[in-house]
Structure formats: C-alpha cells, structure tokens
VOPAGU-2260 file (C-alpha; in pm, 1 decimal, decimal comma):
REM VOPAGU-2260
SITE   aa  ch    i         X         Y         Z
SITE  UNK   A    0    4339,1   12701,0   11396,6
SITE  UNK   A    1    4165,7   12970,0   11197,4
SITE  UNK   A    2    3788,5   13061,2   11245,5
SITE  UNK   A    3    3716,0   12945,6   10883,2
SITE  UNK   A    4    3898,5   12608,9   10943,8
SITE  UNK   A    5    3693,7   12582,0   11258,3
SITE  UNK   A    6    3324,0   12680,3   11073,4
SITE  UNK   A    7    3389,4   12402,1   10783,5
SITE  UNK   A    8    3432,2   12170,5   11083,4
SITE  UNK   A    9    3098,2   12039,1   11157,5
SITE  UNK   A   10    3051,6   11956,7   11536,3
SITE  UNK   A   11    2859,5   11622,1   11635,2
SITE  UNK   A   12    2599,1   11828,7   11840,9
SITE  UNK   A   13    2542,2   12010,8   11484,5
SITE  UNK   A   14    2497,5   11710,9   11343,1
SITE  UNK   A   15    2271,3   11538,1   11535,9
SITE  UNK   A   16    2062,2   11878,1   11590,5
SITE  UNK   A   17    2043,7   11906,0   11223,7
SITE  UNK   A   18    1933,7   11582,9   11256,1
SITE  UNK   A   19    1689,6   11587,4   11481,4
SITE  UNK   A   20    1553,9   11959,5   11291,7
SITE  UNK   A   21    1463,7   11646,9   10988,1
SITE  UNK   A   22    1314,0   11438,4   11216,5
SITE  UNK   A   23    1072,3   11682,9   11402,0
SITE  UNK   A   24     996,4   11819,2   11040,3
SITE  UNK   A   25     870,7   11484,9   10952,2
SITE  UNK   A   26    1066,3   11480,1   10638,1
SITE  UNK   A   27    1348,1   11258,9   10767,6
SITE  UNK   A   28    1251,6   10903,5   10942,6
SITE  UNK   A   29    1499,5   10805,4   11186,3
SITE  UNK   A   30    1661,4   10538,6   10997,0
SITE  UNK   A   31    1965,0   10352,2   11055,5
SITE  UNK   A   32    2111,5   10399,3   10737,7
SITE  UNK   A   33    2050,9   10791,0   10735,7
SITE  UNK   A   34    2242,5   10801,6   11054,5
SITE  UNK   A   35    2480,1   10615,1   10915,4
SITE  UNK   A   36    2546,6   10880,6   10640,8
SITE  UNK   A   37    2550,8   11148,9   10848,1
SITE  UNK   A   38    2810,0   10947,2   11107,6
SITE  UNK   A   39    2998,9   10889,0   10797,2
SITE  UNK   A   40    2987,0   11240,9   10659,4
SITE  UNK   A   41    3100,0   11353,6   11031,1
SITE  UNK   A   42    3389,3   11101,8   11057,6
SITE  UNK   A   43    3464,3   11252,2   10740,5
SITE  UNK   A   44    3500,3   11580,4   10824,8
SITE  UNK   A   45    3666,4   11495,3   11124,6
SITE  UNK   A   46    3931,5   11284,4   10965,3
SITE  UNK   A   47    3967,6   11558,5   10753,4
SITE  UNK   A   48    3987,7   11849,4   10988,4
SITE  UNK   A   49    4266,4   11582,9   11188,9
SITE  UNK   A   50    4480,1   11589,6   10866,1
SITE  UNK   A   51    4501,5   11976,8   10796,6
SITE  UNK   A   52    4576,0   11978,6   11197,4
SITE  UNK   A   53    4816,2   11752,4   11135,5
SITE  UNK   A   54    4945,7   11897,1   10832,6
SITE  UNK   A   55    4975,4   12245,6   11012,1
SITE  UNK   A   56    5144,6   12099,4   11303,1
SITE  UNK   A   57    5388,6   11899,1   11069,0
SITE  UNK   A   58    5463,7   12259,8   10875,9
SITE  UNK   A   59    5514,7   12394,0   11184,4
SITE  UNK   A   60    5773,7   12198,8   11307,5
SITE  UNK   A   61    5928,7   12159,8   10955,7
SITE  UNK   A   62    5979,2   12550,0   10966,9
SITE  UNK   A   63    6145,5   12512,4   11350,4
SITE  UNK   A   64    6364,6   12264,3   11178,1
SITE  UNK   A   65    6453,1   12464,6   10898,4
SITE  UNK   A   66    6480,8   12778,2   11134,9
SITE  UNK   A   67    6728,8   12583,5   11371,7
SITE  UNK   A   68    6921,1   12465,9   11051,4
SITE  UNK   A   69    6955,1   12778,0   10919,6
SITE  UNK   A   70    7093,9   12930,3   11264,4
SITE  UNK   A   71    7335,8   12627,6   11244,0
SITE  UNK   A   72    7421,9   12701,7   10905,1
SITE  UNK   A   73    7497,6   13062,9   10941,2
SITE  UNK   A   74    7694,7   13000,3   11255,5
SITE  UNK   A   75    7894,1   12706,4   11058,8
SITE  UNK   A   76    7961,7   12958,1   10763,1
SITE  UNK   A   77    8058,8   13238,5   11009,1
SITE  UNK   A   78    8286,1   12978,6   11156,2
SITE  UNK   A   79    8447,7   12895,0   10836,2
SITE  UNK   A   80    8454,1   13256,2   10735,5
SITE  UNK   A   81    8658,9   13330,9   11073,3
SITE  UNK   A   82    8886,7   13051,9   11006,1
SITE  UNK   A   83    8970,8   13164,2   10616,1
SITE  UNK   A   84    9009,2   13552,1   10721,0
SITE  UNK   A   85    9249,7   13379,1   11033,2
SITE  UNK   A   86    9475,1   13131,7   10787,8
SITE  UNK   A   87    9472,0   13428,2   10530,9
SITE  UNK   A   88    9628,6   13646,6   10759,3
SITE  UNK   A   89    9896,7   13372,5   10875,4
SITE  UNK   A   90    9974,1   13309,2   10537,4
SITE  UNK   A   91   10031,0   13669,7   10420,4
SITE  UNK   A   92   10227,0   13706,1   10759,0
SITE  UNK   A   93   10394,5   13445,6   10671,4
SITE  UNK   A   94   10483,4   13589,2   10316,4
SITE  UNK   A   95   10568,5   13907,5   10444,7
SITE  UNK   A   96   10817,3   13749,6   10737,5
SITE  UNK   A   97   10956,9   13549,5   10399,7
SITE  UNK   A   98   11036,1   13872,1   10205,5
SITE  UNK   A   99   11178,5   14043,4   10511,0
SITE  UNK   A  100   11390,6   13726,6   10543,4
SITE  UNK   A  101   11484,2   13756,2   10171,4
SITE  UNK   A  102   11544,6   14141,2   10211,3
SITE  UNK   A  103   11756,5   14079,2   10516,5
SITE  UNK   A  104   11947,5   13815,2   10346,7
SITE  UNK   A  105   11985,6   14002,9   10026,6
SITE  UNK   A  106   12149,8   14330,8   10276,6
SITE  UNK   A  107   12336,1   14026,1   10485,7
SITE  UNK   A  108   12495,2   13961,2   10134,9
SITE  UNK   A  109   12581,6   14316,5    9954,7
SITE  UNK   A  110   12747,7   14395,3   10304,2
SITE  UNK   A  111   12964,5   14117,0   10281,9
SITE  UNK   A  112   13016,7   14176,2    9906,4
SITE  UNK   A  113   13119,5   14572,7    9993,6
SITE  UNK   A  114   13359,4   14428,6   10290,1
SITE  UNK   A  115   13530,8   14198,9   10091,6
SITE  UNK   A  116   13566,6   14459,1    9805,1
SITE  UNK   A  117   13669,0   14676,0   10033,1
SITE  UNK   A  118   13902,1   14433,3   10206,7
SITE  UNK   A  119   14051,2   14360,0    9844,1
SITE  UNK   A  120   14112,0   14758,1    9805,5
SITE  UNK   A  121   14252,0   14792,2   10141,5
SITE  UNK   A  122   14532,6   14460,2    9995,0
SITE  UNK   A  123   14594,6   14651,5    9688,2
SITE  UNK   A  124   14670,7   14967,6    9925,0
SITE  UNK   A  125   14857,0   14802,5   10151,4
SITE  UNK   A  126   15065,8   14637,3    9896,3
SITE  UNK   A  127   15126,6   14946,0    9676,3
SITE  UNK   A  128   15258,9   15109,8   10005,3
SITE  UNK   A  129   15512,8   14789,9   10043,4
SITE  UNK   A  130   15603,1   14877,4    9733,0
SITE  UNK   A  131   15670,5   15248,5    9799,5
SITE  UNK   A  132   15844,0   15165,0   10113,2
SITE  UNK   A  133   16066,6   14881,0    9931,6
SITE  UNK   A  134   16147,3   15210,2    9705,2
SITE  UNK   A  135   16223,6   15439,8    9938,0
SITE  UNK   A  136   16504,2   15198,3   10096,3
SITE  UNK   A  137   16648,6   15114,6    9794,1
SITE  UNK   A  138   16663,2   15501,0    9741,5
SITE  UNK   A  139   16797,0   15561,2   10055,4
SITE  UNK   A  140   17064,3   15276,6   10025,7
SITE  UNK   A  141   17198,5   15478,1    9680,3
SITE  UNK   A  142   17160,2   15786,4    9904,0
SITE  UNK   A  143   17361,7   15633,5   10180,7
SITE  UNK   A  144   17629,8   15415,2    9965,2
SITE  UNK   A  145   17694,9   15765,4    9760,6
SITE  UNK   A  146   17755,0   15966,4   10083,7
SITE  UNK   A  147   18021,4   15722,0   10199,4
C-alpha cells in the first residue's frame, strides 16, 4: 500500500476530530444527520480503499498465476523442443541406416553381377580349352595313325 493510497484514506479518528474541530467552532451542531454524512462519506472511502486493496491483491495473484504459467509454458515448449530435436535425429538416423542399407545392397548386387560375369568368362575359357584339347588329340591321333 503506497503512502498516497494511504493519505486519500481518511481514518475514523480524522473524521470524528474533524468533526469535533466543527463542533467546538460552533459552526457545526451535532446533528444526527451530519454524522450521518460524514459516517457515510467514511464508509465510503473505506469501501473504496477495500476495493483498490482488493484489486491490488487480485493483480497480484493474477501476475503469480501468469508467472507460474509462463514457467509451465516454457518448460512444456522446452519439452516439446527436446522431443522434436530427439525424433529428428531418429529419423535422419534412420534415413541414413536406410541409404547405407541401399548402398550395401546396391555393392551386395554388382559383386554378384561381376562373379557371375566372371563365372560366365571363366565357362567360355574353360570350354575354349576343351576345345583345344579335343584338337590336340585329334592331331595327335593323325600324328600317331601316320607313324604306324
């Protein structure tokens, strides 16, 4: 409560002194109806002064609120922040595993092409040199049929 708030107040023991300062000076008469007025203009101020209390308090605790709903929020967005940087990562991870798999697979498959190419070559070789052979005996049977 600031001073200012407090001075705008006015106290009952200011009031009735004021009061009483009309009285002794003869100019007020102690009438029921003045002292009505003035209980009236106290209440007044007091009912007043109550609701900017109240007010303040009310402000007060609407900041707290908004203080501890702000902490929550930052701690909820840090949490979801966390979480997206987290499934990012798995899912590039996960990508990247994927290509390697692809890679691999793709290697897997160009060594088995080469193998059976070279397979195929190692056939034709193998067959040319059954052929040779085949030649060679039926050269050598000449050879041998002329010598005898």
């Amino acid at each position: 409560m600031s001073d200012s708030t407090r001075d705008r107040r006015p106290s009952r023991r200011r009031v009735a002194e004021t009061f009483q300062k009309e009285v002794a000076k003869g100019r007020q008469t102690v009438e029921f109806t003045e002292l009505e007025k003035l209980l009236a203009k106290y209440v007044k101020a007091e009912a007043e002064y109550l609701q900017r209390r109240a007010i303040a308090q009310y402000t007060q605790a609407e900041a707290e609120y908004m203080q501890r709903k702000a902490k929550v929020d930052v701690q909820k967005l840090e949490l979801e922040t966390t979480l997206e940087r987290f499934l990012a990562d798995q899912k590039e991870r996960q990508q990247e595993q994927r290509e390697h798999e692809r890679t691999r697979l793709s290697e897997q498959q160009d060594l088995q092409r080469q193998t059976i190419d070279l397979q195929k070559r190692a056939l034709d070789i193998q067959g040319k040199a059954m052929n040779m052979q085949e030649r060679l005996m039926a050269l050598m049977e000449k050879v041998m049929d002329k010598l005898n």
